[in-house]
Residue, then its C-alpha position, 0 to 999 in steps of 0.5 A: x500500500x505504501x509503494x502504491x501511494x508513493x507511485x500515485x504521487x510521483x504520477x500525480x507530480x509527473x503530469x502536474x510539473x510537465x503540464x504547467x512547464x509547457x504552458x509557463x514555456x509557451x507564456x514565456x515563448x510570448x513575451x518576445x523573441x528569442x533566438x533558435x538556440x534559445x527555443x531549442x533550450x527552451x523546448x528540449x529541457x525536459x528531455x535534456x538535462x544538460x540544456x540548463x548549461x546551454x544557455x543563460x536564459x534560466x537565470x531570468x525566468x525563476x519560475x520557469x527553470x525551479x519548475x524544469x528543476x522539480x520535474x528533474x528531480x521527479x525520479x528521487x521520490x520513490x527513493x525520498x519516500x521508502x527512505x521513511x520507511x524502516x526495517x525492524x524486527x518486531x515482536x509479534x505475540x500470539x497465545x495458543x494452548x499447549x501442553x507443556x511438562x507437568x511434574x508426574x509424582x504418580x509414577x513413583x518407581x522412577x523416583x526411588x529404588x525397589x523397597x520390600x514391603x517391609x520398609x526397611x529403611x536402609x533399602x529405601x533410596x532415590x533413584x539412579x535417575x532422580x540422583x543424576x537430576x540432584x547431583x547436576x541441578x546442585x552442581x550447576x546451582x540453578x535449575x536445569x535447562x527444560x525442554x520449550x516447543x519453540x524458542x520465544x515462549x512463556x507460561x505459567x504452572x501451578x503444580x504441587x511438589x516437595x519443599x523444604x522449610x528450615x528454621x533454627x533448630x528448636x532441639x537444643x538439648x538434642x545439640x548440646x548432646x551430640x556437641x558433648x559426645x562428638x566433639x571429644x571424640x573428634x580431639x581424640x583423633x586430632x580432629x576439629x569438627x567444622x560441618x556437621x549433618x544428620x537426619x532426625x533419628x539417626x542419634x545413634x550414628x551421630x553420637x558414636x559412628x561419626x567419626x568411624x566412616x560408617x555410612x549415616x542414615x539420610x532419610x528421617x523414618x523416626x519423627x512422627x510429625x514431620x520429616x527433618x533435617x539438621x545442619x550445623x554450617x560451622x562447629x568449633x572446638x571443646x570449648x565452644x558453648x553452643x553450636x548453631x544449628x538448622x533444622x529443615x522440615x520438608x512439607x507438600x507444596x505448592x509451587x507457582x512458577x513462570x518459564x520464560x524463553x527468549x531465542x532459546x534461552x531459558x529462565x525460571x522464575x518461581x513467584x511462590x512456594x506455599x506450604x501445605x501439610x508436613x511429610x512424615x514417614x510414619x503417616x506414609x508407611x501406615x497407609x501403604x502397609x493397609x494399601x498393600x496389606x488390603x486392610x484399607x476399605x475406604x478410599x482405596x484409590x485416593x489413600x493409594x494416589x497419596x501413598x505413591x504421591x508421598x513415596x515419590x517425594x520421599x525419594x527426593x528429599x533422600x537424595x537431597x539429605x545425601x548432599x548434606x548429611x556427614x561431617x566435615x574435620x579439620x586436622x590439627x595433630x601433627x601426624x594428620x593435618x588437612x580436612x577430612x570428609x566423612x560422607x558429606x557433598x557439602x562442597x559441592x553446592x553453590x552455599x556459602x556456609x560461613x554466612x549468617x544463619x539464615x543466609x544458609x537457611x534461604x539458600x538450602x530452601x532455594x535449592x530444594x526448589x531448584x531440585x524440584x523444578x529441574x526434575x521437569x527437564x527428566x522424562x522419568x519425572x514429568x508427563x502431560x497428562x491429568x490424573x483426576x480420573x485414576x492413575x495412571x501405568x507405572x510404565x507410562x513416561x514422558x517418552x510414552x505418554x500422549x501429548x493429546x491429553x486435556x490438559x493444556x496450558x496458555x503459552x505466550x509464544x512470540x514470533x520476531x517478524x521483518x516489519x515494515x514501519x514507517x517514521x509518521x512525521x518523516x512520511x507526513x514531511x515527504x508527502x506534504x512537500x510532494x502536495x506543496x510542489x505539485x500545487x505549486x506547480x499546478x497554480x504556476x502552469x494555471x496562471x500560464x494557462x489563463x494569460x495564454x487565453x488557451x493551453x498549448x502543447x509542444x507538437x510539431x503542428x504547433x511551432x508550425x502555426x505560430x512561427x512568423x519569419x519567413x526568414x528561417x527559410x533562408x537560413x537553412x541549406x539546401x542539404x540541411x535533413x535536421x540531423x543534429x548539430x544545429x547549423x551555427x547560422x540557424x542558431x543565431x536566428x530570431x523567432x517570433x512566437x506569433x498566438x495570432x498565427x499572423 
């Protein structure tokens, strides 16, 4: 549509300028008598350009020559016009309904090991494939990189998960029994205590096997209220008073959380974390074993639905306790010196464990988020699929799952097109001075018109009826066919440019 508007105006000004040039040249042609050379200039400008350097007629006739200048400068304007004209990648956002990675916490075979039935604790462990997605996303110390369909995108989810709530720990009496015990049993070796961790109910490893590397429990099966976990981020020597420790709570949550992909890029931004009842063991194992044992006779499936849920995230937050839960010592005798790690892959995490309290304590909450998001990049723990009308197979995996489920979700995807823009006040200057001159043009070639009594064209049948000297005749040789150069005797000539025809 802009090409179409800038070609109208070009051939509204074409015809406009030429029209009001020949008639101004005729007004002109009028007033008096030139010589030939002077006509030809006249005559042949618009076809020329180099007439304008012919003759110094144009200097006394402004109007006249701004109008032959105009008409030149005619083929700039399909340039001047598209030069308001810009190229630029714009945004264009369309929202569709998609499905995109839900947390699956239903399939919970692919989140822990095989557990007998009778719930031994040392036999229950997160999986293989749960331990690679903790150990990267604590490596990396962000969330991992989730799959997008397209490479501009972004979308909202509200999904329930596991979270980790800590707190300074209440049980002071606990940690001034293990301060007591551990710490002289540390110098008796050499050792100065530095980091400490372990799960609620496994005081028995703590207060006697710490420092004897045998492996520590890192799940909670013993509090009847809520699964813990403690941290003691720096220890000290015998005559320390008081360690400071953390203790963390792991509940059911709910998360609210915006992905957002820019050319690929990802970037997670978790808007909340909203705790809901605790994870506790004992409430886990009593309803599986009636599950398992048929003794539940109400509720079957939702009591199973909850069983597997809770069995799901016990696998993570075992595989979260066995990034901190071991010791850590400073050796200071003269035959061990250096530190010394019993279990523990502290190290390894993005926590900076000489800070305040609860520094550690918002950073430990943040990577149990992190863990729990980044399982959305892993097959085995996310699906498209809704499960309110029953469970679904243990076998079924991301890889397997029909993405033509209910379940879809509104997905911003935008798409950066080549748009064409035009600058309005570049475009509104361009085409008004198009207007201007072409109505100046149009009121010089009407004055022209109006003294003229009459239009008039530059035929050949034209100069023909008004030229009057007879004496042009005489001047031309008898083999003179009109071919160019003009003979310099012609030029000289005077014309006179009779309307009359007289």
């Amino acid at each position: 549509m802009g090409n179409l508007l800038a070609f109208l105006v070009k051939l509204s000004l074409a015809i406009t300028v030429s029209a009001a040039f020949v008639q101004r040249q005729w007004f002109v042609l009028r007033q008096q008598s030139f010589t030939v050379k002077d006509v030809d200039v006249l005559t042949s400008i618009l076809a020329d350009i180099s007439s304008f350097f012919d003759s110094f007629l144009w200097l006394r006739y402004p109007l006249l020559t701004a109008t032959a200048i105009i008409c030149w400068l005619l083929p700039l304007l399909p340039i001047i016009v598209p030069g308001t004209m810009t190229v630029t990648s714009a945004a264009h956002p369309n929202t569709t309904m998609l499905q995109v990675p839900r947390l699956n916490t239903y399939n919970d075979f692919q989140w822990t090991d095989a557990v007998n039935l009778s719930l031994v604790p040392a036999f229950f462990h997160g999986a293989s494939s749960l331990s690679q997605v903790v150990w990267a996303a604590a490596a990396e110390g962000q969330i991992l990189s989730i799959p997008a369909d397209f490479l501009n995108e972004t979308y909202h989810v509200d999904f329930i998960g596991p979270a980790a709530k800590c707190m300074t720990a209440t049980n002071q009496s606990l940690i001034s029994e293990i301060r007591a015990v551990e710490v002289p049993l540390a110098y008796e070796k050499g050792m100065e205590i530095t980091y400490f961790s372990w799960v609620a109910g496994d005081d028995a490893y703590t207060l006697n096997n710490s420092t004897n590397n045998i492996a520590p429990q890192t799940l909670d099966m013993s509090s009847t209220d809520v699964n813990r976990l403690y941290i003691v981020p720096y220890g000290g020597g015998p005559d320390t008073d008081v360690w400071t420790a953390m203790e963390c709570q792991f509940y059911n949550a709910t998360y609210s959380v915006d992905f957002a992909y820019s050319n690929g890029k990802q970037e997670v931004t978790i808007q909340n974390v909203t705790y809901l009842d605790p994870l506790c063991w004992h409430v886990y194992y009593g309803e599986a074993y009636d599950v398992w044992s048929g003794g539940a006779s109400t509720d079957r499936l939702q009591i199973t639905m909850r069983t597997v849920q809770m069995r799901a995230y016990f696998g993570l937050v075992e595989r979260f306790g066995s990034l901190f839960v071991g010791s850590e010592m400073l050796g200071w005798s003269a035959h061990l010196e250096g530190n010394q790690s019993s279990f523990t892959s502290k190290d390894m995490l993005h926590i900076d464990f000489n800070a305040s309290i609860s520094e550690i304590q918002s950073k430990v909450e943040e990577l149990f988020q992190n863990l729990t998001v980044s399982l959305l990049s892993h097959r085995d723990f996310c699906s498209w699929l809704s499960y309110s009308n029953g469970l679904p197979g243990f076998d079924e995996t991301c890889e397997t799952l029909s993405r033509e489920a209910s379940d879809r979700t509104p997905v911003t995807v935008t798409q950066w097109l080549l748009t064409y823009q035009y600058e309005p006040f570049a475009l509104f200057l361009t085409y008004g001075l198009a207007l201007l001159l072409t109505f100046g043009c149009f009121v010089i070639g009407f004055h022209a018109f109006w003294t003229n009594h009459g239009g008039y064209s530059n035929r050949f049948s034209t100069f023909i009826r008004v030229a009057t000297s007879s004496k042009l005749q005489l001047l031309l040789g008898k083999n003179d066919d009109g071919l160019d150069p003009r003979p310099e005797e012609l030029a000289s000539a005077m014309v006179d440019i009779n309307p009359s025809g007289s």
